[in-house]
Backbone as numpy.savetxt, mean C-alpha at the origin, in Angstrom:
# Nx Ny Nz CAx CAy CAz Cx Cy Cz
19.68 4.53 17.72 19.66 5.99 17.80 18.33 6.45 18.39
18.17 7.24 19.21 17.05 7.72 20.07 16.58 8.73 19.24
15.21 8.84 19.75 14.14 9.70 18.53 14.51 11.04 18.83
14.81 12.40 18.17 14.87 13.43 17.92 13.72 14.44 18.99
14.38 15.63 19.20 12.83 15.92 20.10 11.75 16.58 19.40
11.96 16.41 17.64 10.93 16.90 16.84 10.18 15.47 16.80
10.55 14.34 16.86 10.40 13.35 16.53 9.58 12.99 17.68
10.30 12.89 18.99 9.26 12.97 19.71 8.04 13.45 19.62
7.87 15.02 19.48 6.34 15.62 19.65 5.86 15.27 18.40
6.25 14.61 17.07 5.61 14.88 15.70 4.87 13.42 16.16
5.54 11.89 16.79 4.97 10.93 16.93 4.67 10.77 18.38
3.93 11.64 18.87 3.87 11.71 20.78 2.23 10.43 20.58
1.75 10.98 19.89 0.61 9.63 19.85 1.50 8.46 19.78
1.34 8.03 19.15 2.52 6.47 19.10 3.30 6.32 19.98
3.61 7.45 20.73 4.71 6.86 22.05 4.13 7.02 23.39
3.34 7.03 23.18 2.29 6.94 24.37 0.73 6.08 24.13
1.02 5.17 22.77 0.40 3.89 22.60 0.75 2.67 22.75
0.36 2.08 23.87 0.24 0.60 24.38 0.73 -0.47 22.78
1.68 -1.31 23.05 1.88 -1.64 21.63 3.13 -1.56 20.77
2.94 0.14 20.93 3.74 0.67 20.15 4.69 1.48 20.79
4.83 2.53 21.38 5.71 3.47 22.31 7.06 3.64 21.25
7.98 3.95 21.90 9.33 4.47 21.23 9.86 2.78 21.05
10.17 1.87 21.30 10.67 0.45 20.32 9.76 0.54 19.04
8.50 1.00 19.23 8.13 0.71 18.01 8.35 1.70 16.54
8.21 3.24 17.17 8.58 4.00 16.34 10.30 3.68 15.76
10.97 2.93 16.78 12.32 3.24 16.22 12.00 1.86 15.02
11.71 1.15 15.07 10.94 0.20 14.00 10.04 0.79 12.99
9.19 1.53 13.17 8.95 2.00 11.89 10.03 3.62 11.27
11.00 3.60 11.80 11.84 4.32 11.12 12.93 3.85 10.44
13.19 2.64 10.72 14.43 1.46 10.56 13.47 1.06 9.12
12.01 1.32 9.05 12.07 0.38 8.21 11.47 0.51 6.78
12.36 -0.50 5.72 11.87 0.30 4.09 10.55 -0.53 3.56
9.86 0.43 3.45 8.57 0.00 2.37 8.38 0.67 1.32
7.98 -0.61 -0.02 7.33 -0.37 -1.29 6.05 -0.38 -1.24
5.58 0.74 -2.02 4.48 1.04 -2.20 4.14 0.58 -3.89
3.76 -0.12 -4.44 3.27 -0.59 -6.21 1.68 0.28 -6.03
2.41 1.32 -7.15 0.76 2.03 -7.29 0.61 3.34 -6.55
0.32 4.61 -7.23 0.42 6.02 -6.37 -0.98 6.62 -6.68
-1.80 5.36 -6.57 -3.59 5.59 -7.50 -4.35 5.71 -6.62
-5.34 5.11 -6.33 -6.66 5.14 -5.15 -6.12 4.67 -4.38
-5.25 3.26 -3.96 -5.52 2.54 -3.13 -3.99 3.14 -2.37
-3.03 3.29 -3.33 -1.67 3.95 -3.31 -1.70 5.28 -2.38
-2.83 5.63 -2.74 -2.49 7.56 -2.02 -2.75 7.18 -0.19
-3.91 6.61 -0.12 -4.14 6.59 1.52 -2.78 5.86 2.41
-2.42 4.70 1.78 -1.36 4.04 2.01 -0.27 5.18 1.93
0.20 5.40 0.91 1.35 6.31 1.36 1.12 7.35 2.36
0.09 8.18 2.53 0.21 9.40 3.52 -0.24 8.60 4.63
-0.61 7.53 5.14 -0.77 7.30 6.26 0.74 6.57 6.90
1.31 5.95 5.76 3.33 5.53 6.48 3.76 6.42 6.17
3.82 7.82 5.29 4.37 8.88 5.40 4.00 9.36 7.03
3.28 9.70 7.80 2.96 10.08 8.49 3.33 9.20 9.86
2.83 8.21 9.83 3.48 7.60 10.80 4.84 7.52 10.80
5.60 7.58 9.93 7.45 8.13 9.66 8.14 6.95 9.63
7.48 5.68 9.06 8.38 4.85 8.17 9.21 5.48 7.36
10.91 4.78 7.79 11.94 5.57 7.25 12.47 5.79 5.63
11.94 4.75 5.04 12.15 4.67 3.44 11.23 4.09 3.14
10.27 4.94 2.20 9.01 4.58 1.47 9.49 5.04 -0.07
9.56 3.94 -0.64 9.54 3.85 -2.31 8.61 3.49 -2.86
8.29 4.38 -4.09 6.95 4.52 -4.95 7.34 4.21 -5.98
6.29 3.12 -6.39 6.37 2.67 -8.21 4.80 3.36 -8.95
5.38 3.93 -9.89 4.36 3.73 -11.14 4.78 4.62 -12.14
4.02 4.02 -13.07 4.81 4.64 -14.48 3.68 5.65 -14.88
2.38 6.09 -14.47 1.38 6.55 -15.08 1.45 8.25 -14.82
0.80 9.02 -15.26 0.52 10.36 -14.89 -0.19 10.65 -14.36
-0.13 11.54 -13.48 -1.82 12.44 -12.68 -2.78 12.88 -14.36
-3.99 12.25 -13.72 -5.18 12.86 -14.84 -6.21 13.63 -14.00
-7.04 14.05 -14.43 -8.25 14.94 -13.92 -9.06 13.87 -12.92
-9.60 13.19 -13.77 -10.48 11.94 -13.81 -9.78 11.18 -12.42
-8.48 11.65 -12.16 -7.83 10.26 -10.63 -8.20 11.18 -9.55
-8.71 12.30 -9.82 -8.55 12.97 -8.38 -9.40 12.92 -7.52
-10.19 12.43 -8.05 -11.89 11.66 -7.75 -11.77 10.91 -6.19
-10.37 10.39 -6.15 -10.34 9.17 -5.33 -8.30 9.26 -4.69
-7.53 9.74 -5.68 -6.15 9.52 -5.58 -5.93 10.97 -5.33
-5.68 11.03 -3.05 -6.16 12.27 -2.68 -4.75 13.01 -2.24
-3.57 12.18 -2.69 -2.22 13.10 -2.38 -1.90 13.79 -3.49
-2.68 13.67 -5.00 -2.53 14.76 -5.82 -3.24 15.86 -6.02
-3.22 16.63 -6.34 -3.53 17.58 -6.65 -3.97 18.47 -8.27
-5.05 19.28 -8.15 -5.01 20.05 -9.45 -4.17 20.25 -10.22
-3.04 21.08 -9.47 -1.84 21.46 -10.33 -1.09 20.50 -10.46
-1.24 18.79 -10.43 -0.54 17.94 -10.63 -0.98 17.93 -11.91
-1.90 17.74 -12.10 -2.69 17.05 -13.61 -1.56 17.05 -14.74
-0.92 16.11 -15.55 0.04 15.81 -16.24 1.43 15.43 -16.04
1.69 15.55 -14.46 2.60 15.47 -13.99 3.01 13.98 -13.46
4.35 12.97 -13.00 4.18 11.74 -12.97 4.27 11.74 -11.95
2.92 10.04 -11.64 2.05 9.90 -10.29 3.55 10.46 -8.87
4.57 9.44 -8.90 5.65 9.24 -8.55 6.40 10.50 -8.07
6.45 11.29 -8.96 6.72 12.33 -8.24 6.00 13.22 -7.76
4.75 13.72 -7.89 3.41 14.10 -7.05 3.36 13.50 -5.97
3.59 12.08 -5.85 3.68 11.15 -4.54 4.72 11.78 -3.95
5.45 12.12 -4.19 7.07 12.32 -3.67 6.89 13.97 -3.40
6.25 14.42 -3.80 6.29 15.43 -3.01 5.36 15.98 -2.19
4.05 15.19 -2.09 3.00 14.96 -0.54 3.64 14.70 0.25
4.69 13.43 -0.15 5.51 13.23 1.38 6.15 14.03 1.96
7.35 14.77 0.76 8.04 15.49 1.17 7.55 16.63 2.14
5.97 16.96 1.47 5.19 18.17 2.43 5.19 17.72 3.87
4.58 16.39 3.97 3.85 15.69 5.17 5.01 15.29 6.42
5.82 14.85 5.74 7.10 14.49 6.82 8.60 14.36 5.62
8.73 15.69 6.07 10.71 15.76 5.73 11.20 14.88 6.06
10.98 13.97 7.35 11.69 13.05 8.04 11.53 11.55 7.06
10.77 11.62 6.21 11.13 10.07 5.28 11.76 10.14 3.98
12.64 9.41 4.03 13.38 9.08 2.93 12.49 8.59 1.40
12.48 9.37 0.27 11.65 8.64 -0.79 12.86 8.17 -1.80
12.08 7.28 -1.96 12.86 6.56 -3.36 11.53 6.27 -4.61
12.26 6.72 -5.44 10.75 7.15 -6.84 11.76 6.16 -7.88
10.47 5.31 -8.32 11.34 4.16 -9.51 9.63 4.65 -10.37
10.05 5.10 -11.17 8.97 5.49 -12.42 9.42 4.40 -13.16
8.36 3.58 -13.18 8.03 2.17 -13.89 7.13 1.24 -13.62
6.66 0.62 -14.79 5.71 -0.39 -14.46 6.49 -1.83 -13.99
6.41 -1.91 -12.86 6.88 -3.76 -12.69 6.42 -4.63 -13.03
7.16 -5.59 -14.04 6.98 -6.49 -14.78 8.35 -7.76 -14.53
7.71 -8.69 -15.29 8.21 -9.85 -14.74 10.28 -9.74 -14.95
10.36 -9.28 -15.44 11.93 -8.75 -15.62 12.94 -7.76 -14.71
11.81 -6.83 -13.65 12.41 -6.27 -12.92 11.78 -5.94 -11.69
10.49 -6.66 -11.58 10.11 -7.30 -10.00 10.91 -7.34 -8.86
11.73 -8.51 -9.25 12.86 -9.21 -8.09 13.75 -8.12 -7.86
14.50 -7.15 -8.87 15.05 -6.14 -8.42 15.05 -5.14 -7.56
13.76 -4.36 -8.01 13.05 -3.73 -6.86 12.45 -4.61 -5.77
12.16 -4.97 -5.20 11.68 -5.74 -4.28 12.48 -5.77 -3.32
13.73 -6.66 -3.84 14.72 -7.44 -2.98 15.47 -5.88 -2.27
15.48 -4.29 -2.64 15.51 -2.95 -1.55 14.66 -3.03 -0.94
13.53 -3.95 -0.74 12.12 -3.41 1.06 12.57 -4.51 1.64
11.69 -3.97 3.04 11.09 -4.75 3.91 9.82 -5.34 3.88
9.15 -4.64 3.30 7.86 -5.24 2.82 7.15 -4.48 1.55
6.11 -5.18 1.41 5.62 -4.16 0.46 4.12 -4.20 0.18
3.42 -3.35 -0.80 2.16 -3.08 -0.30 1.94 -2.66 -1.93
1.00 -3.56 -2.52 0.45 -3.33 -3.87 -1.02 -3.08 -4.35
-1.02 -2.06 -4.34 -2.53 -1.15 -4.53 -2.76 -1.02 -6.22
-1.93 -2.32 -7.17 -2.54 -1.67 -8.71 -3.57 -2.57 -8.92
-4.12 -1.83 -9.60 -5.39 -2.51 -10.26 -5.36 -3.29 -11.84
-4.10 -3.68 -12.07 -3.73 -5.10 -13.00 -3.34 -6.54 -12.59
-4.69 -7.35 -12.73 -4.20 -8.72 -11.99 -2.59 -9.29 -12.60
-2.32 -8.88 -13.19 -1.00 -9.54 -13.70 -0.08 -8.58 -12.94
0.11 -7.76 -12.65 1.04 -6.92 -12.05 0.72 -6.92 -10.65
-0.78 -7.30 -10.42 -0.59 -7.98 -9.01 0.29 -9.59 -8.74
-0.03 -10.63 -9.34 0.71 -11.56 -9.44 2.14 -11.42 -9.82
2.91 -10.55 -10.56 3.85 -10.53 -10.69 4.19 -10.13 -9.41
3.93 -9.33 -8.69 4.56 -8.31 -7.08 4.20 -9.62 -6.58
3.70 -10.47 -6.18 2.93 -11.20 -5.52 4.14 -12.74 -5.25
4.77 -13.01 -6.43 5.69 -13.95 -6.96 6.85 -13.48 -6.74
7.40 -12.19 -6.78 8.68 -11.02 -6.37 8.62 -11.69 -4.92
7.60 -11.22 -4.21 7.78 -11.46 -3.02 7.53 -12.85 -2.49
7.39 -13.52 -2.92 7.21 -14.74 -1.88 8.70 -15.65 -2.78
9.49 -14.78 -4.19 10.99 -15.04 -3.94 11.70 -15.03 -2.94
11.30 -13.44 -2.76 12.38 -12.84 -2.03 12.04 -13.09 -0.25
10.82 -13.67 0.16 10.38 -13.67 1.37 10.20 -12.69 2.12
9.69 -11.54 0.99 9.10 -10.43 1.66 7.82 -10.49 2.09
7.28 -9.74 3.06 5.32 -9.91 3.37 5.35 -8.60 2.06
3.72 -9.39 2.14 3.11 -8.85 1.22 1.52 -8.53 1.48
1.21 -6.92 1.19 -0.41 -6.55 1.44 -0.55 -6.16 0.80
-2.09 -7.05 0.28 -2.31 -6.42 -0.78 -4.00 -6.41 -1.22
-4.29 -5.20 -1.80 -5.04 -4.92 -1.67 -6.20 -4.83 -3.06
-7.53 -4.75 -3.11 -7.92 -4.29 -4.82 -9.20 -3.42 -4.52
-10.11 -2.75 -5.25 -10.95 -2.30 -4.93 -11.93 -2.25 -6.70
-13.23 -2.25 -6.55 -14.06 -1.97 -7.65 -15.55 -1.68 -7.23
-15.80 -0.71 -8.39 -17.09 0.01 -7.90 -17.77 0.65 -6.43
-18.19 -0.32 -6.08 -18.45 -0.61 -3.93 -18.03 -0.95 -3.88
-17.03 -1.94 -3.87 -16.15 -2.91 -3.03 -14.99 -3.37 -3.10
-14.20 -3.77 -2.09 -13.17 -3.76 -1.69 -12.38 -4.87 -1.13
-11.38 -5.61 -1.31 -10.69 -6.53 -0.76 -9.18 -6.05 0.01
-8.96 -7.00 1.05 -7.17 -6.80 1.29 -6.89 -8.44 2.08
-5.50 -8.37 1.93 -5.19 -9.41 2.63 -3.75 -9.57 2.17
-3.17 -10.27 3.41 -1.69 -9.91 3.73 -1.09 -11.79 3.27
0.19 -11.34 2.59 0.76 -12.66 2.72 1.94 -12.51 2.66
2.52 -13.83 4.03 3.78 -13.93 4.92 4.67 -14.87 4.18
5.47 -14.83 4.33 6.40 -15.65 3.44 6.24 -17.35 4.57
6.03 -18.00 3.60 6.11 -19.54 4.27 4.51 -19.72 4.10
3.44 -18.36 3.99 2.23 -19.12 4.50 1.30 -19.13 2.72
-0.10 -19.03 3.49 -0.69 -19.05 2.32 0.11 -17.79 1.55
-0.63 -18.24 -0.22 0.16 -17.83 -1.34 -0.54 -17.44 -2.27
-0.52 -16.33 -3.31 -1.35 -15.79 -4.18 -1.95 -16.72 -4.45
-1.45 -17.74 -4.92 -1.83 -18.91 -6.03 -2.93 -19.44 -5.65
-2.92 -19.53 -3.88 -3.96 -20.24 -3.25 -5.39 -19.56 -3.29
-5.49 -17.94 -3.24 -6.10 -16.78 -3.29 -6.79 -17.45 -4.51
-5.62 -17.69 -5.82 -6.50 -17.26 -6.98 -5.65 -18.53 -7.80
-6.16 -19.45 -7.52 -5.48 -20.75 -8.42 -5.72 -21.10 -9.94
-7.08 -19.85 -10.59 -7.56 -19.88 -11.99 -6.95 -18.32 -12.02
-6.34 -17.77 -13.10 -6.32 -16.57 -13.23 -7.54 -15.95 -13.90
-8.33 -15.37 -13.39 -9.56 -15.10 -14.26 -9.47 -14.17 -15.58
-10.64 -14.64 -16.02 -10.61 -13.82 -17.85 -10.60 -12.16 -17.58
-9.96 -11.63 -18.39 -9.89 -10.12 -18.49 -11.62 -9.38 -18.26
-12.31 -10.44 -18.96 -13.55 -9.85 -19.34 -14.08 -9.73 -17.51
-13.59 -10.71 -16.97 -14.42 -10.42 -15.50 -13.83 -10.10 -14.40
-12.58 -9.18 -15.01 -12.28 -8.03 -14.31 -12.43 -6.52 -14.66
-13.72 -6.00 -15.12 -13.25 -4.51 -15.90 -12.66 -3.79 -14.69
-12.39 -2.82 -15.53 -11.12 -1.62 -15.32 -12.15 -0.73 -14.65
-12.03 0.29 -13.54 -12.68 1.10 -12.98 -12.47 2.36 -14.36
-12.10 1.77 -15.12 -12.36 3.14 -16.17 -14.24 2.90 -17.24
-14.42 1.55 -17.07 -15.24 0.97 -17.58 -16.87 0.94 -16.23
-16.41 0.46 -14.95 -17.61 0.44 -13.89 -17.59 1.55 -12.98
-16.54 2.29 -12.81 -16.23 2.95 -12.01 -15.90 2.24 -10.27
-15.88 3.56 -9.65 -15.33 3.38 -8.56 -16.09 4.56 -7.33
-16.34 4.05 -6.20 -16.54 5.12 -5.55 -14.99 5.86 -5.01
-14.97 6.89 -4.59 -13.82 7.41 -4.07 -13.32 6.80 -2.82
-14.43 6.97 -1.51 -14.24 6.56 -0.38 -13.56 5.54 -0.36
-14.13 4.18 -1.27 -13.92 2.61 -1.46 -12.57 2.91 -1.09
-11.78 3.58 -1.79 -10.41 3.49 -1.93 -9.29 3.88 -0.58
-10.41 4.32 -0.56 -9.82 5.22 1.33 -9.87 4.50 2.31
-11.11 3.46 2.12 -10.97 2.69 3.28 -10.03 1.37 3.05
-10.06 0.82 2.06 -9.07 -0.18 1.45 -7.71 0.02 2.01
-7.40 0.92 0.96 -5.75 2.25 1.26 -5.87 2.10 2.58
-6.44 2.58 3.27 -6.41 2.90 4.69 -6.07 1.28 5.49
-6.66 0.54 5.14 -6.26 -0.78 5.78 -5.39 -1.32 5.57
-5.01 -1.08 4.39 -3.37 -1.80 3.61 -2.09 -0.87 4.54
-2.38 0.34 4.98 -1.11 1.08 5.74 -1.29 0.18 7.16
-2.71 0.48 7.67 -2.55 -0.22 9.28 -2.10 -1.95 9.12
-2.43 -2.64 8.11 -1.65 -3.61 7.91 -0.21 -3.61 8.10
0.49 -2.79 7.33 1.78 -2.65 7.26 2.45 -2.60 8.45
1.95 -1.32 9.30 2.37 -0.90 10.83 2.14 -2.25 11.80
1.35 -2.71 11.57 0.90 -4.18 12.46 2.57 -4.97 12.12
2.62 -5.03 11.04 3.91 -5.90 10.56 4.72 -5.11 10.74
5.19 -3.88 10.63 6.74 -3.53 10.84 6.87 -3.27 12.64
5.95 -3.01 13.07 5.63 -2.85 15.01 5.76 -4.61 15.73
5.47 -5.51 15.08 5.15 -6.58 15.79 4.28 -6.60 16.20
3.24 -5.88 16.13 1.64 -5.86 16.85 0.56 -6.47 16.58
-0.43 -6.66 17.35 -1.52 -7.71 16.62 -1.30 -8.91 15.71
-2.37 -8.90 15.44 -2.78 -10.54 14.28 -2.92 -9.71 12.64
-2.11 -10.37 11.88 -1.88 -9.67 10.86 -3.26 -10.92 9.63
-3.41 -10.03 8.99 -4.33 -10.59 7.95 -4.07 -11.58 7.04
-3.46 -12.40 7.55 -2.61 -13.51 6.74 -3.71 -14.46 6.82
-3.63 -15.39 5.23 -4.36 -16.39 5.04 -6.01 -16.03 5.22
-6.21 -14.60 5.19 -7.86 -14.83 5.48 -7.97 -13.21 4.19
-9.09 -13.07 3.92 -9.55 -12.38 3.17 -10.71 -11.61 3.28
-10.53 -10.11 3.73 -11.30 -9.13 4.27 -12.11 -8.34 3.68
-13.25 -8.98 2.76 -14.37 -8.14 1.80 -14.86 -6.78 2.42
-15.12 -5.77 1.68 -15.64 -4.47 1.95 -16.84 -4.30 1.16
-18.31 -4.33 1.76 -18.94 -4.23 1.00 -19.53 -2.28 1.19
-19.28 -1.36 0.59 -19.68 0.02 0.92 -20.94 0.19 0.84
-21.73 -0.21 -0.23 -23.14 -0.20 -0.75 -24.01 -0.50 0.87
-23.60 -1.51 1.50 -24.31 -2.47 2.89 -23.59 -1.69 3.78
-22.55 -1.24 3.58 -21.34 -0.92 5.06 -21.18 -2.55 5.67
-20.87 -3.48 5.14 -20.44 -4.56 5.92 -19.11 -5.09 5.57
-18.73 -5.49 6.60 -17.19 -6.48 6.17 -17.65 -7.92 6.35
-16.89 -8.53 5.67 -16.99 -9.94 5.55 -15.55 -10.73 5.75
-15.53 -11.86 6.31 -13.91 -12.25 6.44 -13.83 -13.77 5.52
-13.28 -14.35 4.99 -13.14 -15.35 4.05 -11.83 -16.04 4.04
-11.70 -17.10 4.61 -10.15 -18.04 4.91 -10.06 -18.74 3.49
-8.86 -18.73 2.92 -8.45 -19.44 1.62 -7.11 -20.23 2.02
């Protein structure tokens, strides 16, 4: 089906990018992504494939908008505060582009209904900040042979890195699961805001790389953010 002539002028950048042009937009409209997480790393990610007009973007999380998230988690809003992340998410999009389909699963994914949700994307993209609920998404997908980006962030700094089905594997990432104690919670060290923006922000252009066919995707290597220095660092596992 050929792009619309709203569709045209709404994605005239992209169709007049080397790369990408109209095969590619009709690819990122064909195609469904999960989003795990509508928090720091969750918000940039969604409004940047909201925007680019990936055709079905589904949002998980079970948590509420608080005061304290708005710091950093920039598709909610004031008048969200109490309201669930999921549907606050769901309706930035709805603002940003009518043209994407949302699907809202208010829940925490856990090892019982992972594979369920999952096995509806094309890919997916996990921005929570629970190593176990990262490993669980992490294990969903390399079931189901979905790609997977994924991302974490704390205090200054920032990680992402993508994994393809067949290649490297969480496990390889992280073959000790580390102690709780030496991961605190950004409720405990905090977080800068930005951190999250630029993270978020790399986990969407990840995605588009993979649903376009474009470039070298971040597979098997591991992309440190240090904010404090402004440096990136790259790390093969």
């Amino acid at each position: 089906m050929s792009l619309s002539p709203d569709e045209t002028r709404r994605y005239a950048r992209h169709l007049v990018l080397k790369d990408v042009g109209g095969a590619g937009q009709q690819k990122l409209r064909a195609a469904r992504v999960l989003v795990v997480g509508a928090g720091g790393l969750g918000s940039p990610a969604i409004a940047y494939l909201a925007a680019a007009g990936v055709g079905t973007l589904g949002i998980v999380d079970d948590d509420v908008v608080g005061l304290s998230n708005l710091q950093r988690q920039i598709i909610h809003r004031t008048a969200d505060v109490g309201a669930a992340k999921v549907a606050s998410a769901g309706a930035f999009v709805s603002a940003l582009n009518p043209q994407v389909q949302i699907v809202i699963h208010r829940m925490r994914l856990d090892a019982g209904n992972a594979d369920g949700v999952v096995a509806g994307y094309d890919l997916v993209l996990d921005g929570t900040d629970n190593f176990e609920t990262r490993r669980i998404v992490a294990e969903a997908c390399e079931r189901a042979a979905k790609p997977l980006v994924s991302g974490a962030v704390s205090m200054w700094d920032g990680q992402l890195t993508v994994f393809l089905p067949g290649g490297r594997r969480f496990a390889d990432l992280y073959p000790i699961a580390p102690a709780p104690e030496d991961l605190p919670s950004c409720e405990v060290v905090g977080v800068l805001g930005p951190v999250t923006g630029v993270v978020g922000t790399l986990m969407a252009m990840e995605a588009i790389k993979l649903i376009t066919g474009t470039g070298t995707p971040l597979a098997g290597r591991l992309l440190l953010y240090d904010g404090r220095s402004a440096r990136f660092t790259e790390l093969d596992y």
